[in-house]
Structure formats: structure tokens, C-alpha cells
LOFIPA-544224 format. One line per field, with one value per residue (C-alpha): x, y, z. Coordinates in nm, 2 decimals, padded with zeros to 4 digits. Example, Ala and Ser with C-alpha at 12.3 -4.5 7.8 and 13.67 -1.06 7.14 Angstrom:
<recs>
X [01.23;01.37]
Y [-00.45;-00.11]
Z [00.78;00.71]
</recs>
This chain:
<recs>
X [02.62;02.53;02.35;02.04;01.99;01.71;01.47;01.64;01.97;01.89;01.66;01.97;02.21;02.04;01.98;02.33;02.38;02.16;02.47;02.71;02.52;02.41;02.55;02.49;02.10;01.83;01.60;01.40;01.68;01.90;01.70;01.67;02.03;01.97;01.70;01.83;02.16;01.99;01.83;02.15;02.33;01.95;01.92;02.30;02.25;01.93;02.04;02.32;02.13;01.91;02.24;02.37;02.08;02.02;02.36;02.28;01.99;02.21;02.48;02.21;02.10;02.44;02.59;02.96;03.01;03.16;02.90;02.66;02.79;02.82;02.45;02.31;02.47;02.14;01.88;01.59;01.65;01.58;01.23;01.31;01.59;01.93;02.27;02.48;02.85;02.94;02.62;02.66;02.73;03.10;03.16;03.01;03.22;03.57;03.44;03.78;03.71;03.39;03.18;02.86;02.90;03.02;02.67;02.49;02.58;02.53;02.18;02.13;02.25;02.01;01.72;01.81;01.82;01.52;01.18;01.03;01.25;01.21;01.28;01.30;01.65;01.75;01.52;01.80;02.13;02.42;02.66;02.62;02.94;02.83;02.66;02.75;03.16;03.32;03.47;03.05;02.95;03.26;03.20;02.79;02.86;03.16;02.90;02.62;02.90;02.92;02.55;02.48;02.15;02.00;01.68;01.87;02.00;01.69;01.52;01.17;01.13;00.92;01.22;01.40;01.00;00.98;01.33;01.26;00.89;01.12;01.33;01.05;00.89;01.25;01.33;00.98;00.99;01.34;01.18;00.90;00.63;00.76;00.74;00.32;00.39;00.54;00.39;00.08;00.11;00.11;-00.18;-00.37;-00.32;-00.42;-00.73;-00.85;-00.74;-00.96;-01.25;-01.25;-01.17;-01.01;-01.07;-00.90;-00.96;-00.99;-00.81;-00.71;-00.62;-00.45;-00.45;-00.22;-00.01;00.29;00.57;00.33;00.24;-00.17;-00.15;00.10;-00.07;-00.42;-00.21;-00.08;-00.44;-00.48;-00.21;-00.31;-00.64;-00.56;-00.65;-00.48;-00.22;-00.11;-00.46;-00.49;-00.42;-00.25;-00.33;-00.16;-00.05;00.23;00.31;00.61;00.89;01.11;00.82;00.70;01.04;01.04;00.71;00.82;01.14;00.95;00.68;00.95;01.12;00.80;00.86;00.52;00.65;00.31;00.23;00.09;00.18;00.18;00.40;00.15;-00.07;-00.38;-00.69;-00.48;-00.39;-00.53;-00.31;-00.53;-00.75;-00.92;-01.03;-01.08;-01.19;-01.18;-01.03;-01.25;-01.18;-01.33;-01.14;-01.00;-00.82;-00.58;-00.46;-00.48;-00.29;-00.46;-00.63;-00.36;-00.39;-00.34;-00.46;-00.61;-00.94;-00.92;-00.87;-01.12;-01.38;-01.34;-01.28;-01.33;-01.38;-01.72;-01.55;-01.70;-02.10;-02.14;-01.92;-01.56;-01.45;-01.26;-00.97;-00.77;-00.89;-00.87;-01.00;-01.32;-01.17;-00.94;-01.28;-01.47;-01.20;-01.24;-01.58;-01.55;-01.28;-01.46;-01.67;-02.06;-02.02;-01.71;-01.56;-01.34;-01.16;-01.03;-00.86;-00.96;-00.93;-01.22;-01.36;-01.42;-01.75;-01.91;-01.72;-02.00;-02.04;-01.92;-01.81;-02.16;-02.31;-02.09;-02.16;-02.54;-02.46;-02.29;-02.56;-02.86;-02.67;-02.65;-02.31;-02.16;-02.13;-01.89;-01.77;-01.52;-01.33;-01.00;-00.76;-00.50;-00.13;-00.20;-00.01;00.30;00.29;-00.01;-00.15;-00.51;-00.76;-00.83;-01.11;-01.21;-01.51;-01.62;-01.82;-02.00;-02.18;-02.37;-02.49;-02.64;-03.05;-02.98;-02.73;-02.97;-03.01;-02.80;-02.49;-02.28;-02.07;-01.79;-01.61;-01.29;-01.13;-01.03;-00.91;-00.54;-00.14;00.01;00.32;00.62;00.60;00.28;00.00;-00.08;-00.40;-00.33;-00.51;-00.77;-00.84;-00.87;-01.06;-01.34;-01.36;-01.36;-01.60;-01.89;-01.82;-01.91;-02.17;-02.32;-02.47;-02.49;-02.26;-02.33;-02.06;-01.92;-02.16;-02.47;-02.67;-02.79;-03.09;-03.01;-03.32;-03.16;-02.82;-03.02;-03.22;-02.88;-02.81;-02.59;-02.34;-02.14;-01.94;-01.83;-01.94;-02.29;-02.42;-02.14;-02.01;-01.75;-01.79;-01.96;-02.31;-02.32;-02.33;-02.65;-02.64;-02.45;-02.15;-02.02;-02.39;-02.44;-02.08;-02.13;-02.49;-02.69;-02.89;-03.05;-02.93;-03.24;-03.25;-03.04;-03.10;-02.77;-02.56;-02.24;-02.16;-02.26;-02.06;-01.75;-01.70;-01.82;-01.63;-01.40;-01.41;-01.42;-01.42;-01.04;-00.98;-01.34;-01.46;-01.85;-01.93;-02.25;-02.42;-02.45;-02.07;-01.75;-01.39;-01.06;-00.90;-00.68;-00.42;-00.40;-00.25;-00.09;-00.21;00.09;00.00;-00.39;-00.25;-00.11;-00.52;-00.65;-00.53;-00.39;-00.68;-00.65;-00.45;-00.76;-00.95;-00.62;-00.60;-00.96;-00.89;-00.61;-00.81;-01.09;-00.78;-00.65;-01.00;-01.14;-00.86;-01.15;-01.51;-01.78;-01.97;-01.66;-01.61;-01.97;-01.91;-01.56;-01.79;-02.04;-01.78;-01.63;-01.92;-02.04;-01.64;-01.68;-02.03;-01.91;-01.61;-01.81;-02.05;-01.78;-01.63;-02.03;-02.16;-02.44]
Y [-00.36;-00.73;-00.82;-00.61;-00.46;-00.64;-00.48;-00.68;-00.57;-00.22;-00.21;-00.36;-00.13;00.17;00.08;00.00;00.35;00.46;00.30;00.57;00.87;00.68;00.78;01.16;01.20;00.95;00.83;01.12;01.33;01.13;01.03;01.36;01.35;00.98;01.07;01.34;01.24;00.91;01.16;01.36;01.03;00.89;01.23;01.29;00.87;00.97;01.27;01.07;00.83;01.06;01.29;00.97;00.95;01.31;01.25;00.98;01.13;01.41;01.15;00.96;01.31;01.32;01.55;01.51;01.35;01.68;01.90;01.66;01.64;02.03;02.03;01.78;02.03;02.28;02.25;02.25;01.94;01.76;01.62;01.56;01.69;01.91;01.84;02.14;02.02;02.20;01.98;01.66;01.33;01.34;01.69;01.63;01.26;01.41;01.70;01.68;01.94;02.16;01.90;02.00;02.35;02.18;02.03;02.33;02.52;02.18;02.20;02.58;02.52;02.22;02.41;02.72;02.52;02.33;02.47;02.16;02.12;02.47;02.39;02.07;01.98;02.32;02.26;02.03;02.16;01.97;02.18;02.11;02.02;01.93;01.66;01.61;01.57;01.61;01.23;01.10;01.27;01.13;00.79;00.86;00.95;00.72;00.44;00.58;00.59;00.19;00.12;00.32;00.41;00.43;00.32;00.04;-00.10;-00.15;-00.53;-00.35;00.05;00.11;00.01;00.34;00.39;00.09;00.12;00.46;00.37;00.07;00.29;00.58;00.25;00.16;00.47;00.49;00.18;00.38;00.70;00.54;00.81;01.04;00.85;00.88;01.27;01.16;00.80;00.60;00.19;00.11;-00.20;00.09;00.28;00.02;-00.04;00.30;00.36;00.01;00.13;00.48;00.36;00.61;00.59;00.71;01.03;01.14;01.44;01.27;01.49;01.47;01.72;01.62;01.40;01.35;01.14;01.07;00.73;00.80;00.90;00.72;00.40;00.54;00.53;00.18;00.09;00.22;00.03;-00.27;-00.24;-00.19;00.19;00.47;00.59;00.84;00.97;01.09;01.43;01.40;01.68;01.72;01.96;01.95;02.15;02.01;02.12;01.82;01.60;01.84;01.77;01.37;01.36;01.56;01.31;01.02;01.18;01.23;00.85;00.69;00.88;01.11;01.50;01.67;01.62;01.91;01.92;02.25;02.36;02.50;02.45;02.31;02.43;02.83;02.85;02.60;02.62;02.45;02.75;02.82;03.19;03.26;02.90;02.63;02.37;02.02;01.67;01.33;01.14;01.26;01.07;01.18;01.03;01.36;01.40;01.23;01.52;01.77;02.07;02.41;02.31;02.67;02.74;03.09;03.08;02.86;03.06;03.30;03.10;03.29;02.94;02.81;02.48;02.47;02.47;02.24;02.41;02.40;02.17;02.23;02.40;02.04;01.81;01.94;01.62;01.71;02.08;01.83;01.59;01.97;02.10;01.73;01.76;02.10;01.97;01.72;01.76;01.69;01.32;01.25;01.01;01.05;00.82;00.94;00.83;00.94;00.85;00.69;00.97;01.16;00.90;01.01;01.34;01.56;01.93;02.11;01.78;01.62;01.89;01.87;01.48;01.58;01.83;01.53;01.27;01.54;01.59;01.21;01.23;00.89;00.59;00.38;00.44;00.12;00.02;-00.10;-00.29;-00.13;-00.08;-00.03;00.34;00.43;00.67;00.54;00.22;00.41;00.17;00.41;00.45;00.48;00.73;00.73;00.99;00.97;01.31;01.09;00.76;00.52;00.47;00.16;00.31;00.69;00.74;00.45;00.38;00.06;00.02;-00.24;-00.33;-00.53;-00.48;-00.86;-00.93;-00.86;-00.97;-00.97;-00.76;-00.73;-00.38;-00.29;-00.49;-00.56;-00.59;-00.87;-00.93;-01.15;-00.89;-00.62;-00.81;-00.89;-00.53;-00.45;-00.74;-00.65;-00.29;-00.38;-00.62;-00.37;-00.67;-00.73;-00.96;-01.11;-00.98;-00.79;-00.58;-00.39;-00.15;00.11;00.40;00.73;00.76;00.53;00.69;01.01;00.84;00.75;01.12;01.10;00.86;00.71;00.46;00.16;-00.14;00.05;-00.07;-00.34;-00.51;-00.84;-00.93;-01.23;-01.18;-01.23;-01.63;-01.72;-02.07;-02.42;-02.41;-02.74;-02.88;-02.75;-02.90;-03.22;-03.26;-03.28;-02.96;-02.94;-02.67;-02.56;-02.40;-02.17;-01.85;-01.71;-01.93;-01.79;-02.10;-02.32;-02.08;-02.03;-02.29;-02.63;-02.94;-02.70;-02.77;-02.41;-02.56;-02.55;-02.24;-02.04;-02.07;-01.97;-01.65;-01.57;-01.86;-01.60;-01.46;-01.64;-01.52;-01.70;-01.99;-01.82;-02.04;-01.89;-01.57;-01.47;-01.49;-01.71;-02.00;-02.01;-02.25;-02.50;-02.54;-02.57;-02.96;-02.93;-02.73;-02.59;-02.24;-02.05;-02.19;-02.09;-01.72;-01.67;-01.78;-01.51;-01.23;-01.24;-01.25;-00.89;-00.76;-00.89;-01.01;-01.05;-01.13;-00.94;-00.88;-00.72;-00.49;-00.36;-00.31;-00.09;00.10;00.23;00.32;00.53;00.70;00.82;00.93;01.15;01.26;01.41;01.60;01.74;01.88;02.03;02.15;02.36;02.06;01.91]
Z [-02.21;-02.29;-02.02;-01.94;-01.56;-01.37;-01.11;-00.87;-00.94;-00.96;-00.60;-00.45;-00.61;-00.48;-00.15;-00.12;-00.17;00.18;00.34;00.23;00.39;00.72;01.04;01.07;00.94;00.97;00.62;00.63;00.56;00.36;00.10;-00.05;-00.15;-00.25;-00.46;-00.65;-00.69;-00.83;-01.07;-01.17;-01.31;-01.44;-01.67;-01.79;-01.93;-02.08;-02.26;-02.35;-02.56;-02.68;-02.79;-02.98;-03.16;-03.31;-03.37;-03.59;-03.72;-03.87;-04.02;-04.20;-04.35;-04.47;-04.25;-04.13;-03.80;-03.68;-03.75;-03.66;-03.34;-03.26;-03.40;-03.11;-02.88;-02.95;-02.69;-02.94;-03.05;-02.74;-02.61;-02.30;-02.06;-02.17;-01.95;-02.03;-02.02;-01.68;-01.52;-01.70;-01.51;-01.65;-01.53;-01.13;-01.14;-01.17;-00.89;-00.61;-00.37;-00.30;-00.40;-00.24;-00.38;-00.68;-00.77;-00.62;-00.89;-01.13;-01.03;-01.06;-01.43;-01.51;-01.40;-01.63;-01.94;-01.84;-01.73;-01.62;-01.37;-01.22;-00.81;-00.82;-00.76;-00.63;-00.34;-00.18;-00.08;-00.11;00.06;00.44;00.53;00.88;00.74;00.35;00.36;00.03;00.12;00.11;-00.17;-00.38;-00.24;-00.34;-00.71;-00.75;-00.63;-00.88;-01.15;-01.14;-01.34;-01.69;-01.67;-02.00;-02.14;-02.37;-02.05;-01.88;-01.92;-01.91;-02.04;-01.66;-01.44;-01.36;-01.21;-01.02;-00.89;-00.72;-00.58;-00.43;-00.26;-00.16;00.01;00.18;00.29;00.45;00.64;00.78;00.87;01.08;01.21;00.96;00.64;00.62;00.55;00.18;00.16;00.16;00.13;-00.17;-00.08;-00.02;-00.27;-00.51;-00.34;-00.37;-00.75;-00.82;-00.64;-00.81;-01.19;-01.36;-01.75;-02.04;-02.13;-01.78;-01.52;-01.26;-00.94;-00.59;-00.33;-00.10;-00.37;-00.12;-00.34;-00.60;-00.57;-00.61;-00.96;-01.04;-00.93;-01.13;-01.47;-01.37;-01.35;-01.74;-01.83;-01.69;-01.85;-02.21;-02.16;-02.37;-02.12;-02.32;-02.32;-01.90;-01.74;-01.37;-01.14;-00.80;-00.52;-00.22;00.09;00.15;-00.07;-00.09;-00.08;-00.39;-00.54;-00.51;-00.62;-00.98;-00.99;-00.94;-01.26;-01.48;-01.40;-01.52;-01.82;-01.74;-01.84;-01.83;-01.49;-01.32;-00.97;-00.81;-00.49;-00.19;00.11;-00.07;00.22;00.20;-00.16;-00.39;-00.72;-00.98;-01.05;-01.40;-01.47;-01.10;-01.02;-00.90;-01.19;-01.17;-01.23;-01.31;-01.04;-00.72;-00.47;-00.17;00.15;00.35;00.67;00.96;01.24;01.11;01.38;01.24;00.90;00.81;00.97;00.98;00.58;00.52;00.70;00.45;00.15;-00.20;-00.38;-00.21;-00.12;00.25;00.22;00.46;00.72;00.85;01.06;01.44;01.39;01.59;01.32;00.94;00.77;00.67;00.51;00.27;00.20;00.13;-00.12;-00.32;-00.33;-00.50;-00.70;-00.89;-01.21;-01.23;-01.24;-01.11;-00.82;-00.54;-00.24;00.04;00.32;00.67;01.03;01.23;01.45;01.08;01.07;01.42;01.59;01.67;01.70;01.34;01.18;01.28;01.01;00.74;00.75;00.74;00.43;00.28;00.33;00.21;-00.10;-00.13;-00.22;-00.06;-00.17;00.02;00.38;00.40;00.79;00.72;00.94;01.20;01.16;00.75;00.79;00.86;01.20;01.35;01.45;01.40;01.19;00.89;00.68;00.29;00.18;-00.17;-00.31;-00.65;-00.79;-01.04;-00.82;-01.07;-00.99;-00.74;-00.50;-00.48;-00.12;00.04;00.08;00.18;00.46;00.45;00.75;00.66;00.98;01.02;00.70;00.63;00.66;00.97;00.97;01.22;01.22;00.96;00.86;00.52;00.28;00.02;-00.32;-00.18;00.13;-00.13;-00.38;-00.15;-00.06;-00.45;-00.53;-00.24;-00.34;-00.72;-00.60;-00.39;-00.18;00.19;00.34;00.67;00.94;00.65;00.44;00.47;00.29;00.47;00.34;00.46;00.67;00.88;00.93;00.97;01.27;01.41;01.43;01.11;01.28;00.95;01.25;01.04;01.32;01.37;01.04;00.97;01.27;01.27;01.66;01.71;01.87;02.24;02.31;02.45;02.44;02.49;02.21;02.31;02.34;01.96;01.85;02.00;01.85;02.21;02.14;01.75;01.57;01.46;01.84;01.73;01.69;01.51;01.27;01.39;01.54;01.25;01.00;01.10;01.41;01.33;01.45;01.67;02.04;02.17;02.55;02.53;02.50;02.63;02.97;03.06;03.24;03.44;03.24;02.93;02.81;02.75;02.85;02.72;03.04;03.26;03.12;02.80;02.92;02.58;02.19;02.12;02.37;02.19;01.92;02.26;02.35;01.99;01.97;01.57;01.43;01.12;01.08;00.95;01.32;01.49;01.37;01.39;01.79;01.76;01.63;01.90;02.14;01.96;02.02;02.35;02.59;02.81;02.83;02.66;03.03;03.14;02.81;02.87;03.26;03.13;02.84;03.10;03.35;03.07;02.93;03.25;03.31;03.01;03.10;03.45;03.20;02.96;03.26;03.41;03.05;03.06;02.77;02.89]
</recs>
């Protein structure tokens, strides 16, 4: 080819494919047969040019081109995958009828002459004819017959990679709720790989590794630091079968063969065991599923691998099980991130202990708040716990909490973190400095005298405080502002006159003119402030909508609500 294939090119080429298979089954079904035909055509074109050169190889050791041909049709001489001739790309293309059988047994054959592969494309079956007509699957390999997709074609060697985390990413903004079963934004991810620093030399290990993207992501971060790539161990485990499967295709596309990832329900039957062990790891990092009910309790109050000592949690709400089996999965001075949902920081009852297990051990270092609407599925805020088993002397017996809960992209459907959200996180994480409204170091005597309440805005809260005083006096000069007690006003509201858009309440709280009735009309009563003034405006809006008197009068009216239920529930 004389022209090389772009990244654009090739993200547009195969979501054009997605179009062929729409109509009967939604993303989250179709993009198993995306995927893996995707992978069919991407192996045949490898082998291919690997075929042409063992070919050559043999030619320049003076062999004729016959028998040098009939000798690149051993196995052994292959590194990476071998297409047996009733499998290969050229065979499946000229399929007529059958065609879903067709590439069921195609498959079948692959996997025999390649143990790598052992379940992972045999775990879709093409042969639905409800679904997969003979007519769609030609028009799906005819369309992935257009691009020859060998390395040599490529305008960088990582592309085939990018490509499918492109379309993982697509077909999860299709699937909606279900896409946060096989996918965790990749913002996120990034976040979390940067805060943990995986290092050269290192095992690196995911317990709920869903497509892949985690460890994945933590070799990027090698890469982009001049580490030895080459020189890392990836670990990971999946319940989900075709999940499992995309997350070996989407491995062996970023060229990474030695990936371990094991099929399995991680909290029931852990896979990476050593001599009756657990197996450990320098680095950890998951994105477990969010409250999941059902998630083993019965198991995991008879675990034979020690991996609850602080307790297992409701059987409702497994998060603090997968949070358990990390700990136990990491070596004496390793690091792990998780992702967890809020009421993880402050549910009491079983989960209340295991936080106290955690804190006594002094095994957290971070507990970070990020925004809502990050995940796919839930509009939840989430949360980010790091735990170090080898705190350096400074950070012993405290820990930082980090509340970036106002800091992010605005998205149509998701919200998203950019570089400079996540670099302040990373940057105050490093730093390991209070930030006003932002940051705080807290001892552990004090979260234990809170009852062991890890709640992000306890310790680290963005409101603004309760407005005591004249704004508009302070903004037009008429009262010093050495009378004032808190600089919120002088920090982020100078010059702004906040008299067109707050009214004053009971001479001490403020609520938003009755004319501004929506968060779009805000910017109609700021008068051509700056857009930094007008989203601030626009945030408070998102979390007040009404005075702070009138939030505190709703609180107390709830509490004692849920007072009166757990009374009549027999909790006092």
C-alpha cells in the first residue's frame, strides 16, 4: 500500500461496520461479533506478513522458493498466531452459505492450533440465525475485506490498539447503563494509573479487569515515561465471559502476549493462586462493580485465603469484599486504587468495622471525591481510595482527603475530568499539602473521633461557608475587609456584583431571585462577567437550587424521617 492507514481512517472504518449489524440487537450485543470478527481479518493479515517473512528468511538461506514456502507452513516457526488454511481470512471471505456455522468451525480450528487463544473467540457464536443472517455476516467480512491490516500498513506500530480501545469506548457510549460492566472512562482510568505509579520491573494486577483498559493504560504510563515496557507483568481476572474474551483481544492488539488474565468470579474463586496462595503484586488497581448484590457473602465467610480480617461486608453491597481481596493481593510495599461508590466512606454496621480495620492498620493514603456523571450507568459521584503497605515517614497515621467534586467537563450525556482537573488532583496528591476548599490532611485520631466516617466533604468540603455578612457592602468597599471573617468572598468573588443574582434571607442566608428559575437564564443576570464567574454561578445552582436555611430545615426533616424507620425496623 503506498499510503499508510491513519487512526482516523481506521476509527472511522470500523465503526462504519456497527452499521451493518444494527437493527435486531443493541451495542452490547453486537459488538462481540464486531470485535472478533475485527480480530479474525487483524490475525490472518498478521500471520500473513509474518508468513512472507520466514518465507524470505528460508530463500536467503538458499532454499528454493517452493520448499521454502511449504516450510513457513510449520507452526513452530511462528511467534505469534498460526491461521490454518480452512480458518484463514481468504478461506472465511469466499464463505456463500452457512456462514455463521462457517466461522464457528473457523474459530474452533484457530483455537486448536493456538493455546493462547483457548476460549476466547469460541466464546461468541456466530450462528444465530435469528439475529446473524448469512446476508450480514457477508456484508460484515466483505466490509472488513476492504483495509489490509498488517503491521507495515499502519502509520504508527500501536494503532490496531488504539483503534479497538476507540471502538470499546463507542460501543460503550451505545450500550448506556450496561457499558460500565466492561468499561471504565478512560479520564479515569488515567488518573488512577498516575496516582499509583507503576514501575518497571513490576506485576501489575486487576481483579475485575473488564475490557482491559486498566492495565493497559498502566503500560501506557511506562511507555510514556521512558520505562522498560518489555520489563512488566499484567495480572487480571473476569466474570464475564465475553467481557473476558474482549479483554484477551484487546491484550493481544497492543501486541502484549503474556498477559495473564484468568476467566472466574474473583470474591468465589480467585484464579491467581501460588502453591495454595494467594499470588501478590506491587500494584493493584480495579474499578469493581458499584453495590453489586449477590456478590458471594456466604463464600467469603468461609474464605480459605485470609483475605477478609476486617470482616465481610452486607451481603447488598459487595464493595468492601473486592477492596479486602486487593489488600491481600498486594505485596509488602505495594499500592493500590480503587474505585468505589460514596456510602463505601460512611455506611455503618459491618462496613463501619472494616473501615476501622483499615484505618488501625494505617493502610490509606488517599480517599479522593470525584465529580458526578464520570461513569457510565450511574450518575453517582464516585470515589478513589489509595492504599500504600509501605507509607513513607510523613504520611504514617494520616491521610488526605481530596474533594474535586467541582472540577470537571461538562458532558451532554457524561461529564468529563480533563488534564488540568486531574493534574491538580495528582499535583495536591504528590504535594500532600492542604488546599483551602480542596485539600486537607487529616490524623487518624481524628477520623477515629468521627466514628471512622471516611465522608469526603467532612474533612474536605467545597460549599461556601454560610454568608454572614453584607457581600455587596464588602464588593463595593463600604465595609473593610479586614471585618471579615472568611476570604471566600475576597478569593473567588471580587469585583462581581452578586445582588443580581442572590437575594438575602432571614438577614443571614442567600437564595438565587425568583427570576432566575433555570441554570441557563444565570448568565442573563451576570451583566457580561467572565465565563469562569458565570459557571462558578452555575455550579452553586447544580448544588443548592435553594437557600442554605431551607437545605438545613429539609436535612432535619429527613433525619428524624429515618429515625422514626429505623425505630420501627427494632434499630435504635
Amino acid at each position: 500500500m503506498s499510503e499508510k492507514i491513519t487512526l482516523q481512517q481506521l476509527e472511522s472504518f470500523l465503526w462504519e461496520s456497527a452499521n451493518i449489524l444494527r437493527g435486531k440487537m443493541d451495542a452490547a450485543e453486537f459488538k462481540d461479533y464486531i470485535f472478533s470478527i475485527m480480530f479474525l481479518k487483524r490475525i490472518s493479515d498478521s500471520f500473513d506478513e509474518e508468513r512472507d517473512k520466514i518465507i524470505e528468511k528460508f530463500i536467503k538461506k538458499g532454499k528454493s522458493e517452493k520448499d521454502a514456502r511449504k516450510m513457513s507452513k510449520d507452526p513452530v516457526q511462528y511467534d505469534t498466531f498460526y491461521m490454518p488454511d480452512n480458518s484463514h481470512w481468504d478461506f472465511l471471505k469466499d464463505l456463500k452459505h452457512d456462514i455463521g456455522a462457517g466461522l464457528n468451525r473457523a474459530v474452533e480450528v484457530i483455537e486448536e492450533h493456538n493455546s493462547t487463544l483457548e476460549g476466547v473467540l469460541v466464546s461468541i457464536d456466530f450462528n444465530k440465525k435469528d439475529k446473524l443472517s448469512d446476508a450480514k455476516l457477508r456484508d460484515l467480512i466483505s466490509h472488513f475485506s476492504k483495509y489490509r491490516l498488517r503491521n507495515v500498513d499502519f502509520e504508527n506500530p500501536d494503532l490496531m490498539g488504539s483503534a479497538y480501545e476507540y471502538l470499546i469506548k463507542m460501543f460503550a457510549d451505545s450500550a448506556g447503563k450496561k457499558a460500565g460492566e466492561f468499561y471504565t472512562p478512560s479520564e479515569v482510568v488515567n488518573l488512577l494509573v498516575r496516582l499509583i505509579k507503576p514501575k518497571s520491573g513490576m506485576r501489575i494486577y486487576d481483579p475485575t479487569c473488564g475490557s482491559g483498559g486498566m492495565l493497559i493504560q498502566a503500560r501506557q504510563y511506562l511507555i510514556d515515561q521512558g520505562d522498560n515496557v518489555r520489563n512488566i507483568s499484567l495480572y487480571g481476572q473476569e466474570d464475564n465471559l465475553s467481557t473476558w474474551a474482549i479483554c484477551k483481544i484487546n491484550m493481544f492488539l497492543h501486541s502484549v502476549f503474556n498477559a495473564d488474565i484468568k476467566k472466574g468470579d474473583t470474591i468465589r474463586e480467585p484464579k491467581h493462586i501460588k502453591d495454595g496462595e494467594l499470588m501478590t503484586f506491587d500494584r493493584v488497581i480495579a474499578n469493581p462493580p458499584f453495590s453489586l448484590d449477590k456478590w458471594g457473602k456466604d463464600e467469603a465467610d468461609n474464605d480459605g485465603y485470609g483475605r477478609f480480617k476486617y470482616g465481610t461486608p452486607p451481603k447488598g453491597t459487595g464493595d468492601l469484599a473486592f477492596v479486602q481481596h486487593m489488600i491481600s493481593s498486594l505485596n509488602a510495599d505495594g499500592v493500590m486504587g480503587v474505585v468505589v461508590p460514596h456510602g463505601v466512606l460512611f455506611r455503618g454496621a459491618s462496613e463501619k468495622i472494616i473501615r476501622k480495620g483499615m484505618l488501625e492498620d494505617d493502610l490509606i493514603e488517599a480517599v479522593i471525591g470525584l465529580p458526578a456523571a464520570l461513569f457510565y450507568g450511574t450518575g453517582i459521584p464516585a470515589a478513589l481510595i489509595i492504599i500504600n503497605k509501605s507509607k513513607s515517614k510523613e504520611r504514617k497515621n494520616k491521610i488526605i482527603f481530596i474533594n474535586s467534586e467541582l472540577e470537571y467537563l461538562e458532558g451532554k450525556n457524561q461529564n468529563k475530568l480533563t488534564e488540568e482537573n486531574r493534574l491538580h488532583i495528582l499535583n495536591t496528591f504528590d504535594s500532600y499539602q492542604d488546599e483551602k476548599r480542596y485539600a486537607t490532611i487529616v490524623d487518624v485520631n481524628e477520623i477515629i473521633e468521627n466514628n471512622y466516617n471516611f465522608n469526603v466533604r467532612r474533612y474536605a468540603d467545597t460549599s461556601p461557608p454560610p454568608e454572614t455578612f453584607d457581600t455587596k457592602g464588602i464588593l463595593e468597599s463600604l465595609i473593610p475587609s479586614a471585618e471579615v471573617e472568611e476570604e471566600y468572598i475576597q478569593e473567588t468573588l471580587q469585583g462581581m456584583d452578586v445582588s443580581c443574582v442572590f437575594n438575602k434571607k432571614d438577614n443571614q442566608y442567600y437564595e438565587f431571585k425568583p427570576e432566575i428559575e433555570t441554570k441557563e437564564n444565570i448568565s442573563e443576570h451576570l451583566n457580561g462577567e467572565d465565563q469562569s464567574v458565570i459557571t462558578q454561578f452555575e455550579r452553586w445552582w447544580d448544588k443548592y437550587k435553594v437557600s442554605l436555611h431551607d437545605i438545613e430545615t429539609e436535612v432535619k426533616e429527613s433525619e428524624e424521617k429515618m429515625k422514626n424507620y429505623l425505630k420501627e425496623l427494632g434499630y435504635e
